[in-house]
ROPA-57310 format. One record per atom (N, C-alpha, C): residue in one letter; atom name; x, y, z. Coordinates in steps of 0.001 Angstrom, whole numbers, plus 524288, in hexadecimal, padded with zeros to 5 digits. Layout:
<drenmis>
  r   a      u      v      w
  A  CA      X      Y      Z
...
</drenmis>
This chain:
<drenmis>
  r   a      u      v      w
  X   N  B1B51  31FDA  4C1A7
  X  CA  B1F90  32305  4C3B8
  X   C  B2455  322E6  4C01B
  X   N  B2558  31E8C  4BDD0
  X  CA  B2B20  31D75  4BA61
  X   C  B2B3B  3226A  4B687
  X   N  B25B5  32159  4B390
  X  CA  B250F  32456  4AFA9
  X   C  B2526  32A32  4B1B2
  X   N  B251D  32C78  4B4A4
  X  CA  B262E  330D4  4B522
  X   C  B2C1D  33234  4B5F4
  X   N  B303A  32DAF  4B724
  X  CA  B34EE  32EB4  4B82B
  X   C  B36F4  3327D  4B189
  X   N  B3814  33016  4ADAC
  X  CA  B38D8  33482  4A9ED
  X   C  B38FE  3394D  4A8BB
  X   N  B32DA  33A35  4AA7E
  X  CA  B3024  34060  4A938
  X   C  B3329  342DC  4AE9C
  X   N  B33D2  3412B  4B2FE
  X  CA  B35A0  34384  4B90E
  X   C  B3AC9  3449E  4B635
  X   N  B3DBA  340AE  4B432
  X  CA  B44A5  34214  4B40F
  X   C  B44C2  34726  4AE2A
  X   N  B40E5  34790  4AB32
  X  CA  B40FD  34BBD  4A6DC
  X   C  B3D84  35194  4AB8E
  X   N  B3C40  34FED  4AD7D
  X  CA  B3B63  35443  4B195
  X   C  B3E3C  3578A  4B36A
  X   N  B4112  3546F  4B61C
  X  CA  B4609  35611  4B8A2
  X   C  B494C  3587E  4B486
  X   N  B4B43  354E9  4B052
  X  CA  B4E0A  356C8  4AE0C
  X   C  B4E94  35C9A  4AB93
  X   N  B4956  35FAC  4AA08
  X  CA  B45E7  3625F  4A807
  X   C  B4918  36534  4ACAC
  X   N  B476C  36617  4B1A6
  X  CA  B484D  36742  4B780
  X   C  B4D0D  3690B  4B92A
  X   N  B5136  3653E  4B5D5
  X  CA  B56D8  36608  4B7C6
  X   C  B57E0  369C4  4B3AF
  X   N  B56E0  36A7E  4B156
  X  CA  B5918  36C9D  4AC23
  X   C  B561A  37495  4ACFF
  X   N  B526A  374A4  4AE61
  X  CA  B4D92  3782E  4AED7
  X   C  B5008  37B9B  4B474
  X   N  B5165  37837  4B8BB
  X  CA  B51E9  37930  4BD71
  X   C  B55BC  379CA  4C17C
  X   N  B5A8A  37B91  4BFAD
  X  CA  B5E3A  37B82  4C0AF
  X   C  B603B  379DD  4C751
  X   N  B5CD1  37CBE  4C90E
  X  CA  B5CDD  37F72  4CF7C
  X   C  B5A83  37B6C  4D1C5
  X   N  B57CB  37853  4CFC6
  X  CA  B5437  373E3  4D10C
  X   C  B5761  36D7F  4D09B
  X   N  B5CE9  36DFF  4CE03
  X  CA  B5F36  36931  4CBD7
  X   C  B5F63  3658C  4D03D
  X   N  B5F0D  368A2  4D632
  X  CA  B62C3  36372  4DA38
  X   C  B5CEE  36169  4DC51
  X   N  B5904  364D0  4DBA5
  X  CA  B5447  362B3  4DE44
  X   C  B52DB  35E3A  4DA25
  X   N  B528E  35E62  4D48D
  X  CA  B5018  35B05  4D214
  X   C  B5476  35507  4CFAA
  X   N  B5A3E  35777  4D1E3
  X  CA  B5D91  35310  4D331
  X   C  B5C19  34F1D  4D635
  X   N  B5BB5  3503B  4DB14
  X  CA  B5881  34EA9  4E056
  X   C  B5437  34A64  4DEAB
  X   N  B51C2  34DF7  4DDC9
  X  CA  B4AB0  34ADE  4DD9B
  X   C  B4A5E  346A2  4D9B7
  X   N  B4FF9  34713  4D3CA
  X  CA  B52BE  34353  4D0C4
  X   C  B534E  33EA6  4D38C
  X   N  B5727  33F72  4D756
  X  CA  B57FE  33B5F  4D942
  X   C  B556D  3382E  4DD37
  X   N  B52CC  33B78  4DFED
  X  CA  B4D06  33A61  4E326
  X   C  B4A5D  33406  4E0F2
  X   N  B48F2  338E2  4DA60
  X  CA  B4411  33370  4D853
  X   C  B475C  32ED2  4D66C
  X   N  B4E1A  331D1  4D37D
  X  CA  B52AC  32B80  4D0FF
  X   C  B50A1  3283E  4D68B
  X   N  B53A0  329A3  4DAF5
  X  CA  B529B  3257E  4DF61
  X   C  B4D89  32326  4E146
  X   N  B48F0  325BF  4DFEB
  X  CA  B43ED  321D5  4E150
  X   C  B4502  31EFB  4DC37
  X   N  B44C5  32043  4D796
  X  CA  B44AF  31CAC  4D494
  X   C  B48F1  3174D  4D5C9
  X   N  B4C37  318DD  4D628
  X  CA  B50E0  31574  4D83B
  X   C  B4E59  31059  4DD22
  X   N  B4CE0  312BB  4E022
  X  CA  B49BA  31026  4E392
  X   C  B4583  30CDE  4E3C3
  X   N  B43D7  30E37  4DDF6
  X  CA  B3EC8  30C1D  4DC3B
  X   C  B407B  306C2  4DA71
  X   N  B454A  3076B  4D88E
  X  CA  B47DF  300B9  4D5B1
  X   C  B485C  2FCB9  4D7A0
  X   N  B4A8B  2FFEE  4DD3A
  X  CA  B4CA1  2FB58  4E132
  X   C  B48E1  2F5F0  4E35E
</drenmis>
């Protein structure tokens, strides 16, 4: 799973840039996976 964190955030990025209209949904789902990851530490 880690190893896919990289390729997911150049995804997005690709996404934000591509998708204007789409920025607050893929904000969202950003912070979605920051906070599982976040969660994962604890």
């Amino acid at each position: 799973m880690a190893g896919n964190a990289p390729s997911t955030s150049l995804v997005i990025d690709f996404l934000k840039t591509s998708y204007h209209g789409s920025l607050d949904i893929l904000l969202i789902e950003d912070d979605m996976n920051f906070n599982s990851r976040a969660a994962s530490l604890l």
